[in-house]
C-alpha positions as CSV (number, residue, x, y, z in Angstrom):
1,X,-7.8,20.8,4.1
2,X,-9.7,17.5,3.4
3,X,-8.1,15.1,1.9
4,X,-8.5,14.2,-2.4
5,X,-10.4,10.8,-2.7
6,X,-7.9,9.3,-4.2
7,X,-6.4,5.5,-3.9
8,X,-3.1,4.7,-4.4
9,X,-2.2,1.2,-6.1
10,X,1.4,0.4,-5.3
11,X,2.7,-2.7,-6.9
12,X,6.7,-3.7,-8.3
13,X,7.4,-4.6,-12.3
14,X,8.0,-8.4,-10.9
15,X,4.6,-8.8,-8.9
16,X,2.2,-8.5,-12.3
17,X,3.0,-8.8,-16.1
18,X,0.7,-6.1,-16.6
19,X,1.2,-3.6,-18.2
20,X,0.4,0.2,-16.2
21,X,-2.7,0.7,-17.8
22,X,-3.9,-3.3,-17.5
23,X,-2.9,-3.4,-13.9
24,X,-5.0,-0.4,-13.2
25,X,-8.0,-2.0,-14.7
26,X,-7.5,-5.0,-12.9
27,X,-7.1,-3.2,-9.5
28,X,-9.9,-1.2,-10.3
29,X,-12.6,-4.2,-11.1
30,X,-11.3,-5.6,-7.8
31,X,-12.0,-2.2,-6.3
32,X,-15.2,-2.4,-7.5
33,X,-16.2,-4.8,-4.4
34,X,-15.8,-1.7,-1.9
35,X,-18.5,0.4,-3.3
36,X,-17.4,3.5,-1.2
37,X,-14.1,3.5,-2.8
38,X,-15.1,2.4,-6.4
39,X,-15.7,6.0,-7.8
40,X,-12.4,7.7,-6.3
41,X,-9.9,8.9,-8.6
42,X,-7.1,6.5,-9.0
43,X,-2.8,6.4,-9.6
44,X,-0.3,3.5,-10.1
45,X,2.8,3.5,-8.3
46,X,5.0,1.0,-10.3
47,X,8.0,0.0,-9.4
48,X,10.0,-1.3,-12.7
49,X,12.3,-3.4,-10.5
50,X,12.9,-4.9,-7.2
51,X,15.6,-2.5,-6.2
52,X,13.5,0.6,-7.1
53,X,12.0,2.6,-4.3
54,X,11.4,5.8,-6.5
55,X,7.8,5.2,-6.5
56,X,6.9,4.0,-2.7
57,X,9.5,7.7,-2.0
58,X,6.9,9.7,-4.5
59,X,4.0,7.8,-2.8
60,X,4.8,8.5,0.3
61,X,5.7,12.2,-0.2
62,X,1.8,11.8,-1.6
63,X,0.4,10.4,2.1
64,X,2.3,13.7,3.4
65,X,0.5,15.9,1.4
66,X,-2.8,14.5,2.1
67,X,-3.1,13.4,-1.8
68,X,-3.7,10.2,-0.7
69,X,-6.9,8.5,1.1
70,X,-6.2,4.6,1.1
71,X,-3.2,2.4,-0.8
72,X,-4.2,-0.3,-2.0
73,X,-2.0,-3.5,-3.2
74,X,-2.2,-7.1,-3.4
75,X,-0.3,-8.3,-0.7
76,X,2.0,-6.9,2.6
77,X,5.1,-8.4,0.9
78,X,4.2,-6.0,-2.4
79,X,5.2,-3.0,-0.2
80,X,8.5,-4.5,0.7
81,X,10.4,-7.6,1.6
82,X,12.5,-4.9,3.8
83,X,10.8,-5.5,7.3
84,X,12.2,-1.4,7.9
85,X,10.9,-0.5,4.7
86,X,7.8,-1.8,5.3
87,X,7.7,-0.3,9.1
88,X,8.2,3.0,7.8
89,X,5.9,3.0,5.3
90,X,3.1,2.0,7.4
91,X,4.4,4.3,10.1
92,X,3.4,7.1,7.6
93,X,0.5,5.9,6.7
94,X,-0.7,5.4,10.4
95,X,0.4,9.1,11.2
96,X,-1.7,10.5,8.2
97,X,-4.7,8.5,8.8
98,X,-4.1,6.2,5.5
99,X,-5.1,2.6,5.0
100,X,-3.6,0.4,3.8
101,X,-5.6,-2.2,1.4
102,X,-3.8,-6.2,0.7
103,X,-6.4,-7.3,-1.9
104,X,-5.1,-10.7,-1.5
105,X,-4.7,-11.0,2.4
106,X,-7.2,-14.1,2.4
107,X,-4.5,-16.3,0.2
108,X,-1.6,-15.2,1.7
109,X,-2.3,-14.4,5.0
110,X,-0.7,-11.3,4.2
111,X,-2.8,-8.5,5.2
112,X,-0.3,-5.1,5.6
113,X,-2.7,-3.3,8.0
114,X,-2.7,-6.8,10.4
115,X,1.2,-7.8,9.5
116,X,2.0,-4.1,11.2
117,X,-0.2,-4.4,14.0
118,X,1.9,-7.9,14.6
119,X,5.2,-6.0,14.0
120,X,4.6,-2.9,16.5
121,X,3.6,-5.7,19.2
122,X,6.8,-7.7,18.4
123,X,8.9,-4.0,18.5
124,X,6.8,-3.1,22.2
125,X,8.2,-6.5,23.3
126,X,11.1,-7.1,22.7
127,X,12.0,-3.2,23.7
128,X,10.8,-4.2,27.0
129,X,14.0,-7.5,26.8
């Protein structure tokens, strides 16, 4: 089965004072500048608080099911401050053939996809100690 164009925007209550439906139109104008991706159908994952994981546990029963083609949110550290948290999550992504989108990676330097390359060479290393 091939998988539903859709994105996922994952974001937490404390990152944006958007509401839902403002958030999504924000992330969909930004969006806009990857024409491929522009017209896919679209779903917030929003996290009220920082201790929530509700969402990021439905989205990633969503990767499983092939619901999902590419996450999108604005930085690495919007997925989680958790460094396992974070591994995980882009551990199912990279099994499922999801990317993983940081809108913002250029002010941060916090691109997800490259802060997980960095992790799995920093986990091959120092399993090798």
């Amino acid at each position: 089965m091939e998988k539903q164009k859709k994105a996922a925007f994952y974001c937490h209550g404390f990152h944006t004072s958007f509401s839902e439906t403002e958030y999504l139109i924000q992330m969909q104008k930004r969006l806009s500048n990857y024409p491929n991706m522009s017209t896919w159908e679209t779903e917030v994952f929003h996290e009220k608080t920082l201790s929530e994981r509700s969402e990021l546990m439905r989205l990633e029963d969503s990767i499983k099911k092939g619901e999902v083609g590419v996450v999108v949110t604005l930085e690495a550290s919007t997925i989680s401050g958790n460094l396992d948290i974070f591994r995980e999550f882009m551990a199912i992504c990279e099994e499922h053939g999801v990317q993983v989108f940081s809108l913002e990676w250029w002010k941060h330097d916090n691109d997800a996809e490259e802060q997980y390359r960095l992790f799995k060479k920093l986990w091959k290393y120092q399993r090798r100690l």
